[in-house]
DRENTI-84345 format. One line per field, with one value per residue (C-alpha): chain; z, x, y; residue in three letters. Coordinates in nm, 2 decimals. Each point is the difference from the previous one (the first is absolute). Last residue first. Layout:
BEGIN
chain = (A; ...)
w = (Z; ...)
u = (X; ...)
v = (Y; ...)
resn = (Ala; ...)
//
This chain:
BEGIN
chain = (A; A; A; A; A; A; A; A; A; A; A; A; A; A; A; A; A; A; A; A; A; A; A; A; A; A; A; A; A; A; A; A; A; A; A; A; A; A; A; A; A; A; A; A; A; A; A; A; A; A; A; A; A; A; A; A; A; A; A; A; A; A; A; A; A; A; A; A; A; A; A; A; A; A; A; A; A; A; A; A; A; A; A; A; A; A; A; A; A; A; A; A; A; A; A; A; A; A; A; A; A; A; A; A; A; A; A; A; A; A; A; A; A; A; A; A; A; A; A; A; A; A; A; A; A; A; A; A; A; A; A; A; A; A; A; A; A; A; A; A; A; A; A; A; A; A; A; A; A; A; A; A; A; A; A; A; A; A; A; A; A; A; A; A; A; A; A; A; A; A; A; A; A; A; A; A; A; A; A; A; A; A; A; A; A; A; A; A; A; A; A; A; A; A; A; A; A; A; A; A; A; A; A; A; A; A; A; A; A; A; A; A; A; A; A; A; A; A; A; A; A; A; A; A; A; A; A; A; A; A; A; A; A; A; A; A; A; A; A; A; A; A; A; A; A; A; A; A; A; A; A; A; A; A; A; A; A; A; A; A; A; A; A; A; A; A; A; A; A; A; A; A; A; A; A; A; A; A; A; A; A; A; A; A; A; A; A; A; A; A; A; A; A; A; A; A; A; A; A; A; A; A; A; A; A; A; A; A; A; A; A; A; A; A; A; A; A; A; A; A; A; A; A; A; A; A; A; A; A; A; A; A; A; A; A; A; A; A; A; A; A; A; A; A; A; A; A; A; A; A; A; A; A; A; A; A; A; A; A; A; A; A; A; A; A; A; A; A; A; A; A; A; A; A; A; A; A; A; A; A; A; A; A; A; A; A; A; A; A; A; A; A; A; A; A; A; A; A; A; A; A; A; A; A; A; A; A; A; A; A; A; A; A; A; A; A; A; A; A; A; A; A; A; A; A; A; A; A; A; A; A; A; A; A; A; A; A; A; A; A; A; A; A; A; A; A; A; A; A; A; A; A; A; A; A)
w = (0.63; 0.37; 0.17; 0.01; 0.26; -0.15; 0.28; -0.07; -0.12; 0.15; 0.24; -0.20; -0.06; -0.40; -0.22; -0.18; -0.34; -0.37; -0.06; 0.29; 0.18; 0.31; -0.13; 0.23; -0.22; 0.17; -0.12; -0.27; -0.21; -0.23; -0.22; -0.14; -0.28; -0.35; -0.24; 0.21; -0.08; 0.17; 0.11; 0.33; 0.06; 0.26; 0.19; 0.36; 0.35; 0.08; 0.25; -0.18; -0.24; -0.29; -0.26; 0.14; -0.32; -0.23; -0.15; -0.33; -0.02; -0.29; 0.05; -0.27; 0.11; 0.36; 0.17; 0.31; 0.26; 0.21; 0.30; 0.02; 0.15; -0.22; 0.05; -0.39; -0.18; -0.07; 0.11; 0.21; 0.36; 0.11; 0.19; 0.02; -0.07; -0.09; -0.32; -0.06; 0.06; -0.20; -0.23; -0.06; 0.10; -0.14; -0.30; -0.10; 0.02; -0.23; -0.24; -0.01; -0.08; -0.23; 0.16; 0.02; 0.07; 0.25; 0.14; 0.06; 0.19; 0.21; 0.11; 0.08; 0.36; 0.17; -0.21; 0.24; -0.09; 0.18; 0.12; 0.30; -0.12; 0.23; -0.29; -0.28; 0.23; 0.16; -0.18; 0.29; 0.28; 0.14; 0.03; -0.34; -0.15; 0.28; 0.28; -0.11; -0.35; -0.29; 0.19; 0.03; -0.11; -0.07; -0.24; -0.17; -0.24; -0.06; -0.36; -0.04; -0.19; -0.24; -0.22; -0.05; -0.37; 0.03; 0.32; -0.18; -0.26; 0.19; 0.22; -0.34; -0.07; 0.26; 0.00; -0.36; 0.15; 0.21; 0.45; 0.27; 0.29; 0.24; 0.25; -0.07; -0.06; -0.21; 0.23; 0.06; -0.36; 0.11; 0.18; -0.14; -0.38; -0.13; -0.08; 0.16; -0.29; -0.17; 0.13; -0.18; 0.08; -0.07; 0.01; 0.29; 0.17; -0.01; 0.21; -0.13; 0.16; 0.01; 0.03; 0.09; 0.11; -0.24; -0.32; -0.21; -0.21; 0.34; 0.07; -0.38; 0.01; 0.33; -0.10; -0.34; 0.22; 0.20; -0.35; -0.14; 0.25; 0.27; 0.24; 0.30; 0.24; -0.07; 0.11; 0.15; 0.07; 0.19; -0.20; 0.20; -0.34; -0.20; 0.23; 0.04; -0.35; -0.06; 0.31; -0.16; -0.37; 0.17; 0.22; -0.28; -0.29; 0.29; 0.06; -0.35; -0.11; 0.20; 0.32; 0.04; -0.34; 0.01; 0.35; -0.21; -0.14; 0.38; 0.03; 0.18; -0.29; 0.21; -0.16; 0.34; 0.02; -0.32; 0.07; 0.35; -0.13; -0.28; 0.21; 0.31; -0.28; -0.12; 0.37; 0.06; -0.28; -0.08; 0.11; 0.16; 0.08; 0.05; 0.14; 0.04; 0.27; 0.04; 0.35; -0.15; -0.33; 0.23; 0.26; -0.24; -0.14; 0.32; 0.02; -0.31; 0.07; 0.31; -0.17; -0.32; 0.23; 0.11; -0.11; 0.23; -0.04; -0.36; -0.25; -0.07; 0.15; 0.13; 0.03; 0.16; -0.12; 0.14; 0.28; 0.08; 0.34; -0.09; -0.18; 0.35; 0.18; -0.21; 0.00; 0.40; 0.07; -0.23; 0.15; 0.34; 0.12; -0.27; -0.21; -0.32; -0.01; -0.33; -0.10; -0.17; 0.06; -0.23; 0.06; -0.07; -0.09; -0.07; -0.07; 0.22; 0.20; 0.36; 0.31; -0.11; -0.22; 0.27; 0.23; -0.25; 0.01; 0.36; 0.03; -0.30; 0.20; 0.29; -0.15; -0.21; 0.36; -0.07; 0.08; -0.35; -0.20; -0.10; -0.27; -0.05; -0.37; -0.25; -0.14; -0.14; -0.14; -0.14; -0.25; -0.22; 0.01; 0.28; 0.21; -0.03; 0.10; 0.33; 0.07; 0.00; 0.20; 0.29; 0.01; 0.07; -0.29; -0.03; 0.11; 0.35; -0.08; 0.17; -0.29; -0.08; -0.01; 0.24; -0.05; -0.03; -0.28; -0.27; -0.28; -0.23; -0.03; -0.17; -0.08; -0.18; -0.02; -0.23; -0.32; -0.11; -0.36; 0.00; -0.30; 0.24; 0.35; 0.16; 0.35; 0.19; 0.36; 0.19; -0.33; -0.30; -0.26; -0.41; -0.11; 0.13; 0.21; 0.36; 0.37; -0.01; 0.37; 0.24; 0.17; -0.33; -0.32; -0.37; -0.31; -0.25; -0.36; -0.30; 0.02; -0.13; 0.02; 0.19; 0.31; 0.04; -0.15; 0.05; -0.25; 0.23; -0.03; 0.38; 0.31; 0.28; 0.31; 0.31; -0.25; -0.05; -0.13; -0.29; 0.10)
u = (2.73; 0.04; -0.34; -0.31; -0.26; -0.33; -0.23; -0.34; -0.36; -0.32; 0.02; -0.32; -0.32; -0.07; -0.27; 0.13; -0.21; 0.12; -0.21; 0.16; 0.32; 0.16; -0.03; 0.26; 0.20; 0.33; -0.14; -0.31; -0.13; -0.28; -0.17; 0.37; -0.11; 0.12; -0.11; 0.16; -0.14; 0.17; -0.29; 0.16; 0.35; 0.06; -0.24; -0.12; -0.14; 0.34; -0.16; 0.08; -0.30; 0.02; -0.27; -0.03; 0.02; -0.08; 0.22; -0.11; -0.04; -0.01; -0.12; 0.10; 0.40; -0.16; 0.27; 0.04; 0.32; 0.16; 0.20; 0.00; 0.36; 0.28; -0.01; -0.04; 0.05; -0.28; 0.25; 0.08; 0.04; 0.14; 0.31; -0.02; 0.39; -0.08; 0.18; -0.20; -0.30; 0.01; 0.10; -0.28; -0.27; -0.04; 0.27; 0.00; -0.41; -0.01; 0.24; -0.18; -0.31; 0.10; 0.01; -0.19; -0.34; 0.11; 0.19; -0.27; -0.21; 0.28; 0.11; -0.33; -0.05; 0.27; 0.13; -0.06; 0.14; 0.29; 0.19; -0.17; -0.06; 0.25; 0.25; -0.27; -0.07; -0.34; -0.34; -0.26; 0.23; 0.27; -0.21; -0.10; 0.14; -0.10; -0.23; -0.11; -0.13; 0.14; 0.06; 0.33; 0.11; 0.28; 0.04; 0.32; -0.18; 0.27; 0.12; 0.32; 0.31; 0.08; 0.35; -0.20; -0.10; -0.35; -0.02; 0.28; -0.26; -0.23; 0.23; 0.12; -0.33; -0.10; 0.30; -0.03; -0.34; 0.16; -0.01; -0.16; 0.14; 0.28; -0.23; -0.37; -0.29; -0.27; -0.26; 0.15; -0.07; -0.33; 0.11; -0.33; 0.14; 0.19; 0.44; 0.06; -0.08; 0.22; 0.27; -0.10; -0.17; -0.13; 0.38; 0.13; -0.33; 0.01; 0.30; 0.41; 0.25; 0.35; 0.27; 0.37; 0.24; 0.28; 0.11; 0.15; -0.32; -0.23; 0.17; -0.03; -0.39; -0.08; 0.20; -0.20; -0.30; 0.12; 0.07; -0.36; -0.25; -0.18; 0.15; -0.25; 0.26; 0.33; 0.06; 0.33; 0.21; 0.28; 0.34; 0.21; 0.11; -0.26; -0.26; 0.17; 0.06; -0.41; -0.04; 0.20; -0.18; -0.31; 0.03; 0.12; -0.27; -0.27; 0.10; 0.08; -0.34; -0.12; -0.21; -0.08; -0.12; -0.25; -0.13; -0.02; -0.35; -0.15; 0.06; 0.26; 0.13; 0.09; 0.34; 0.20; -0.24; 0.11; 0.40; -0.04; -0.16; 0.30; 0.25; -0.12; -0.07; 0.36; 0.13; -0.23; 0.13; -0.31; -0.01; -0.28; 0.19; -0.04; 0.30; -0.09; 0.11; 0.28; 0.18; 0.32; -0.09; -0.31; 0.24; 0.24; -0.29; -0.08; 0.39; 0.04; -0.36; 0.09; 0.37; -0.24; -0.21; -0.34; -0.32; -0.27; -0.05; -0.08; 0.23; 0.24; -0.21; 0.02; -0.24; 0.06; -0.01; -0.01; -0.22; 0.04; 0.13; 0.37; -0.08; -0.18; 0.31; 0.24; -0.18; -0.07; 0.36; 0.11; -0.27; 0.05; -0.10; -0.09; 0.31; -0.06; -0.37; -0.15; -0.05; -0.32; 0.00; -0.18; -0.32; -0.16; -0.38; -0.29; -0.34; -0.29; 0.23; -0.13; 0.09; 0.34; 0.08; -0.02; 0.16; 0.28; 0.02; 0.06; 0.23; 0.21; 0.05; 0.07; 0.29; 0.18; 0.00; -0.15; 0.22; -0.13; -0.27; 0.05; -0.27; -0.12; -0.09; -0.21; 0.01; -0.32; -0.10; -0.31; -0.09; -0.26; -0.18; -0.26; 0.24; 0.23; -0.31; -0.02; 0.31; 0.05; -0.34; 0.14; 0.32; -0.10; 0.02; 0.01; 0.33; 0.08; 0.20; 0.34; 0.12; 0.25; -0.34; -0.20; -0.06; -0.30; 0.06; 0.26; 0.04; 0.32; 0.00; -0.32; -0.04; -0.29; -0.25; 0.15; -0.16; -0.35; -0.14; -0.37; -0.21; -0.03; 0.04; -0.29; 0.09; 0.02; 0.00; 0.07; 0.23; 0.01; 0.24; -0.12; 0.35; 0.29; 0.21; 0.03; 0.12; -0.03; 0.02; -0.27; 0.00; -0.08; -0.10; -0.05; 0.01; -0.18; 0.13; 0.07; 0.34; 0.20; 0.35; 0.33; -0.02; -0.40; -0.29; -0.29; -0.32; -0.26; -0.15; -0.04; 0.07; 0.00; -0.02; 0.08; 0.15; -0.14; 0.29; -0.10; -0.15)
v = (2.71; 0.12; -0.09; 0.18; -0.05; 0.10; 0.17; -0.12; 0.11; -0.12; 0.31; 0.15; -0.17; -0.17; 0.02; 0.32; 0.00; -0.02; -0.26; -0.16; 0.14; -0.17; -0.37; -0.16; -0.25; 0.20; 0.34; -0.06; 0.24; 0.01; 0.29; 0.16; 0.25; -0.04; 0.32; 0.28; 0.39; 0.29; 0.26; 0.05; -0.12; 0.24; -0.18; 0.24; -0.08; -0.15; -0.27; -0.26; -0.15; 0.15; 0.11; 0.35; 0.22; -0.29; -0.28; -0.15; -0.36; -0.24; -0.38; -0.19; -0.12; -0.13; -0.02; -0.30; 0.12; -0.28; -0.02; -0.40; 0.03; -0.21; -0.38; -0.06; 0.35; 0.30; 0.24; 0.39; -0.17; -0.35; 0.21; 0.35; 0.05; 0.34; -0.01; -0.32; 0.13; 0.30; -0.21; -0.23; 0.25; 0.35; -0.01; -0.35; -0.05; 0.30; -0.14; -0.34; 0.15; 0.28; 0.34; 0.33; -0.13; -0.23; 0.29; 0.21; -0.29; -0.10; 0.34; 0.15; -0.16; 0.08; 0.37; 0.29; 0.36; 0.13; 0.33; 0.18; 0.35; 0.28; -0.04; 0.13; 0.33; -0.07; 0.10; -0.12; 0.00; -0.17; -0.39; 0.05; -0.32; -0.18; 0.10; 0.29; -0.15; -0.24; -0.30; -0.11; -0.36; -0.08; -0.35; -0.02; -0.18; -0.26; -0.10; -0.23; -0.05; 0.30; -0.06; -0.36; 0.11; -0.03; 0.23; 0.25; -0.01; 0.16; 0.19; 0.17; 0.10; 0.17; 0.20; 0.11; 0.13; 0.21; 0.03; -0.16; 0.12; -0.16; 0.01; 0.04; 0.29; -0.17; 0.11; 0.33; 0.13; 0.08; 0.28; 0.20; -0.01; -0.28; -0.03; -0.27; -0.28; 0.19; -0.18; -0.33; -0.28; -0.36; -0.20; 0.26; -0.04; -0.38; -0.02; -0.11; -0.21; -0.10; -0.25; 0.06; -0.28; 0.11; -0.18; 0.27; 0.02; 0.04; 0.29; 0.16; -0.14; 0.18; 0.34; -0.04; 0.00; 0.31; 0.19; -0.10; 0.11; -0.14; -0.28; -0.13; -0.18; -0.07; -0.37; -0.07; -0.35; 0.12; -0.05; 0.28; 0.14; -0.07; 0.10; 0.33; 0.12; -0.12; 0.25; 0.26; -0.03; -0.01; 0.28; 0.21; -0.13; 0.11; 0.32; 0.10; -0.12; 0.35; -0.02; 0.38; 0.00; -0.26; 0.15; 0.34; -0.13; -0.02; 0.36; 0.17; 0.21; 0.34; 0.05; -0.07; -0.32; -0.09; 0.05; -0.17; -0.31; -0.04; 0.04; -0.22; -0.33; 0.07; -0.04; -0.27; -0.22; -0.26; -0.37; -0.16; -0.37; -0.32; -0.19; -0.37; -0.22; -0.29; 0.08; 0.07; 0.17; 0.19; 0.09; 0.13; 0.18; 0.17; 0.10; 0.18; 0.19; 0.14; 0.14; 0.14; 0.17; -0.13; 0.21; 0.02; 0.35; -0.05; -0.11; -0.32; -0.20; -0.35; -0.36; -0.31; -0.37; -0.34; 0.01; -0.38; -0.03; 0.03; 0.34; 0.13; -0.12; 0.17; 0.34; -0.05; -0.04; 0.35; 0.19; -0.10; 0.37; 0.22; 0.14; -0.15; 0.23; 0.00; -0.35; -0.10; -0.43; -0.16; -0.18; -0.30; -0.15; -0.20; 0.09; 0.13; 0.18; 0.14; -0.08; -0.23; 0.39; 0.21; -0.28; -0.02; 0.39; 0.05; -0.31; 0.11; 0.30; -0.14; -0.15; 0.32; 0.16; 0.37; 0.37; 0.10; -0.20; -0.34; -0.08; -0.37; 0.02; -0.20; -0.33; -0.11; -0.34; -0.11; 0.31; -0.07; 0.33; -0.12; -0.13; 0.31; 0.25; -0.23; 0.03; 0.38; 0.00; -0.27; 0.11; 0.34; 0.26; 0.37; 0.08; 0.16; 0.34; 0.08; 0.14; -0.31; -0.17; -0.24; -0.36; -0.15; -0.19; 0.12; -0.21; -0.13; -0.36; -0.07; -0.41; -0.04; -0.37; -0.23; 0.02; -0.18; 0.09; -0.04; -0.16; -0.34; 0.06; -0.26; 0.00; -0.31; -0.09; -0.32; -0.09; -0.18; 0.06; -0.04; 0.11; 0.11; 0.25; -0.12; 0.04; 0.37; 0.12; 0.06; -0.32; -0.14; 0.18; -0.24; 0.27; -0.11; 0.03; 0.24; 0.15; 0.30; 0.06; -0.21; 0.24; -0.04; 0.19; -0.25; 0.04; -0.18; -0.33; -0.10; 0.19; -0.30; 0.05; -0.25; -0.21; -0.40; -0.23; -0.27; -0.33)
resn = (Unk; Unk; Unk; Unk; Unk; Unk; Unk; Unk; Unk; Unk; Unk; Unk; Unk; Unk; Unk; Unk; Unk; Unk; Unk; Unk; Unk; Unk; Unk; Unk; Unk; Unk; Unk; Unk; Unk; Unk; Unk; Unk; Unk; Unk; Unk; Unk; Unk; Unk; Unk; Unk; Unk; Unk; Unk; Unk; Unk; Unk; Unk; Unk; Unk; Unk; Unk; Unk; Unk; Unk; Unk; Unk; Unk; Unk; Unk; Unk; Unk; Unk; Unk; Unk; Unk; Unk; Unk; Unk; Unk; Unk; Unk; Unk; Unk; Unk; Unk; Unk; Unk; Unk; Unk; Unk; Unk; Unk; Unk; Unk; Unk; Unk; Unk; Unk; Unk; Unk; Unk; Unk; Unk; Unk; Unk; Unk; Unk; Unk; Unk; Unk; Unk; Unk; Unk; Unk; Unk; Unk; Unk; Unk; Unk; Unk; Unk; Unk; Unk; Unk; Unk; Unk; Unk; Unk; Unk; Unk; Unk; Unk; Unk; Unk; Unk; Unk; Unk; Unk; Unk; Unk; Unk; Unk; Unk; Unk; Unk; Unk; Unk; Unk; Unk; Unk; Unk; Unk; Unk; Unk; Unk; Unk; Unk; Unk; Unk; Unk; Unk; Unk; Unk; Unk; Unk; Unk; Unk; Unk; Unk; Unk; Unk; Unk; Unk; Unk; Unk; Unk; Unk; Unk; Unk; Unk; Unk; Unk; Unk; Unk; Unk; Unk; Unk; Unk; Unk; Unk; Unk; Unk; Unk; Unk; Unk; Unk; Unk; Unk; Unk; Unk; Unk; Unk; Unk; Unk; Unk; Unk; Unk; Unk; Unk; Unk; Unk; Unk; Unk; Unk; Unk; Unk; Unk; Unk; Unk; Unk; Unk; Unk; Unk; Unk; Unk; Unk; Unk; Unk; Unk; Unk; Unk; Unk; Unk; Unk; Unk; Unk; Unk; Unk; Unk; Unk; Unk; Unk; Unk; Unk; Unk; Unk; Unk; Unk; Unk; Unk; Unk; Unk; Unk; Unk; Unk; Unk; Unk; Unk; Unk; Unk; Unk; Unk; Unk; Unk; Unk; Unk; Unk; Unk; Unk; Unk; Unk; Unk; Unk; Unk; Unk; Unk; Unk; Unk; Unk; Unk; Unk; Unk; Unk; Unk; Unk; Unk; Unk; Unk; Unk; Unk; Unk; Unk; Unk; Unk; Unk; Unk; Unk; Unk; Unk; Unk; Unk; Unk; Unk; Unk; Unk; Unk; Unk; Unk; Unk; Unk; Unk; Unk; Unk; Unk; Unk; Unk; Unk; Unk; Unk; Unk; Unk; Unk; Unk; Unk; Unk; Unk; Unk; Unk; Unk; Unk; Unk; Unk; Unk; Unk; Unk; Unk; Unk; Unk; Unk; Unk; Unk; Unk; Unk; Unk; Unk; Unk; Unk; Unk; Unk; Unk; Unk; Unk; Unk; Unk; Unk; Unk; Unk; Unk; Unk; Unk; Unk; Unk; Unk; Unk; Unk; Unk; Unk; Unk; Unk; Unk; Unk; Unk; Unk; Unk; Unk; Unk; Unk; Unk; Unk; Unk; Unk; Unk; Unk; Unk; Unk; Unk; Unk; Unk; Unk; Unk; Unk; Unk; Unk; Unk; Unk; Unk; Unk; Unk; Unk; Unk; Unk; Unk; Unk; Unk; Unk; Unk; Unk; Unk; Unk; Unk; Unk; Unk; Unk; Unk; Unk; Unk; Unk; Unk; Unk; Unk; Unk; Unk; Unk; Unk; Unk; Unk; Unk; Unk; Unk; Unk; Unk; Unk; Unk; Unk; Unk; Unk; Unk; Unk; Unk; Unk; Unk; Unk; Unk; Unk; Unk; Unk; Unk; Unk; Unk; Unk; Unk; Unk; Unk; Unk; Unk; Unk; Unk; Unk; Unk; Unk; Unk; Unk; Unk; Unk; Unk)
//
């Protein structure tokens, strides 16, 4: 008698490493224990005309975390993660933020019982390190890796920047202890120049924000970080890249063999810098750090994505409502650098991206590697013994996103009006249906830490 699963998804159009399947996917004990034909199971689900992928992996979101500007974000875990659920997303890694003065362990204790309270999907953080000279920083740092926190995450701006000497030594740690550098990298002292000079000349409006983070900024940082990486050989990931010259930096590194990898967002795909310039502060929606910036831009990350030059797509989800107690939180028409940078991204990423990207390249960019890089072990596939995190697309069913069609707690969707023709109606995390007919049928705290080990 042939093997009974405790669900079985039959006869859907499977997108798995090797290409596209046909066949029944057999789940046991929350994992994929089959791909076949004709599988029984407890439970079955008829899947035929959808296209199943493995359910996102977003590494780049900020949940309930508050802001260089001392501002609480939008989201709790429960409301970032349930807008990820129902766009597709499975896996979310967002940030456990050290603020000044802070032991690196208790902070990973505050936010892992955020996240244990309230995550309706599954989950890790990396490490935001802004103060080396908290007590047992250096002890905690290396215990924390050890225990399965395997990344961390510097700036090269802001006033939790580290200095060039702090940031030597936290990536010999990470080359030692096995971790993964990410970093926000744009040259402050450029950044400061070119603020100064606009506000000087009175152009404080949420258009100048492009200008007062040129390209220059970013190719810099890049370049010196890349430099850095190569020389100290610390695996690095250069988070959300923008424009041409700090991509070519990326591809130059990654040419003469260093451990550099790097992402792009949705926005900087979708958008250009003119998206800022709108009447009635309008333009603060789409306000983010680095800025979106020229169409030749958008297009080279696209084909940097196809090319490998480009290796994953988060949302850098942050979220910051558009009213006094986000965006608007210094007044009604604030100076552009008293606007909380950020737009949200968790539940619109999967669906925009499908559109953009073939199958098997969209699966690449927002699960499969993403996973891997983050050493998030039996995430981002559809393989045998793999977790049953599964996303079911209905390629007929069209949708176009309204004013208020999300559900976070943003209160806005900059993507409104944008048309996606696949839409994701079932989604399961670990065999767990937690989406049906495009429905949240699940409670929050189902989701779980994910203990990652050195790869």
């Amino acid at each position: 008698m042939s093997e009974s699963y405790d669900l079985v998804i039959r006869g859907a159009d499977i997108v798995t490493p090797a290409g596209p399947v046909q066949a029944d996917l057999g789940i046991k004990n929350g994992r994929i224990a089959e791909l076949g034909r004709e599988l029984s199971g407890q439970t079955v689900i008829d899947a035929g005309g959808l296209i199943a992928t493995p359910g996102g992996v977003d590494p780049h979101a900020h949940i309930e975390q508050r802001s260089g500007m001392g501002l609480m974000n939008a989201d709790t875990f429960e409301t970032a993660t349930r807008s990820a659920a129902l766009g597709a997303t499975t896996t979310v890694v967002s940030f456990a933020a050290q603020g000044r003065g802070e032991r690196l362990r208790e902070v990973v204790a505050d936010y892992s019982a955020r996240a244990e309270r309230g995550a309706y999907i599954d989950y890790a953080f990396h490490i935001i390190l802004s103060d080396p000279t908290a007590p047992h920083f250096e002890d905690d740092l290396q215990d924390l890796i050890k225990s399965g926190h395997r990344s961390v995450k510097l700036f090269t701006t802001y006033d939790i920047a580290l200095d060039e000497s702090q940031i030597r030594r936290v990536f010999a740690i990470c080359a030692s202890e096995g971790a993964l550098a990410c970093i926000h990298a744009e040259d402050d002292e450029i950044l400061k120049v070119a603020r100064n000079t606009l506000i000087q000349n009175g152009k404080i409006l949420p258009k100048h924000h492009a200008e007062a983070r040129p390209r220059s900024a970013e190719s810099k940082a890049v370049a010196d970080i890349c430099a850095l990486a190569e020389q100290t050989q610390t695996r690095t990931m250069i988070f959300h890249v923008t424009c041409i010259e700090a991509l070519d930096a990326v591809a130059a590194a990654k040419a003469r063999g260093a451990p550099i990898w790097a992402e792009t967002c949705p926005h900087y795909l979708l958008q250009t810098a003119e998206i800022l310039d709108q009447p009635s502060m309008k333009g603060a929606k789409f306000m983010c750090s680095p800025p979106q910036r020229a169409k030749a831009d958008v297009e080279a990350l696209k084909r940097a994505l196809i090319d490998g030059r480009l290796d994953i797509i988060s949302s850098d989800h942050a979220p910051y409502r558009f009213d006094e107690t986000g965006k608007f939180r210094n007044g009604p028409s604030p100076a552009f650098p008293d606007i909380a940078n950020g737009q949200p991204g968790l539940e619109t990423r999967q669906p925009l991206m499908f559109e953009m990207f073939e199958p098997s390249d969209f699966v690449r960019l927002t699960a499969e590697t993403p996973a891997a890089l983050h050493n998030l072990a039996g995430k981002g596939t559809l393989k045998l013994g793999a977790d049953a995190d599964i996303a079911l697309w209905d390629p007929a069913k069209s949708y176009t996103y309204n004013a208020n069609a999300l559900h976070d707690n943003v209160g806005y969707n900059q993507h409104e009006g944008q048309c996606v023709n696949a839409w994701p109606v079932h989604v399961f995390l670990r065999g767990n249906q937690i989406v049906t007919d495009g429905k949240l049928t699940a409670e929050p705290g189902q989701g779980r830490w994910i203990k990652r080990s050195w790869p």
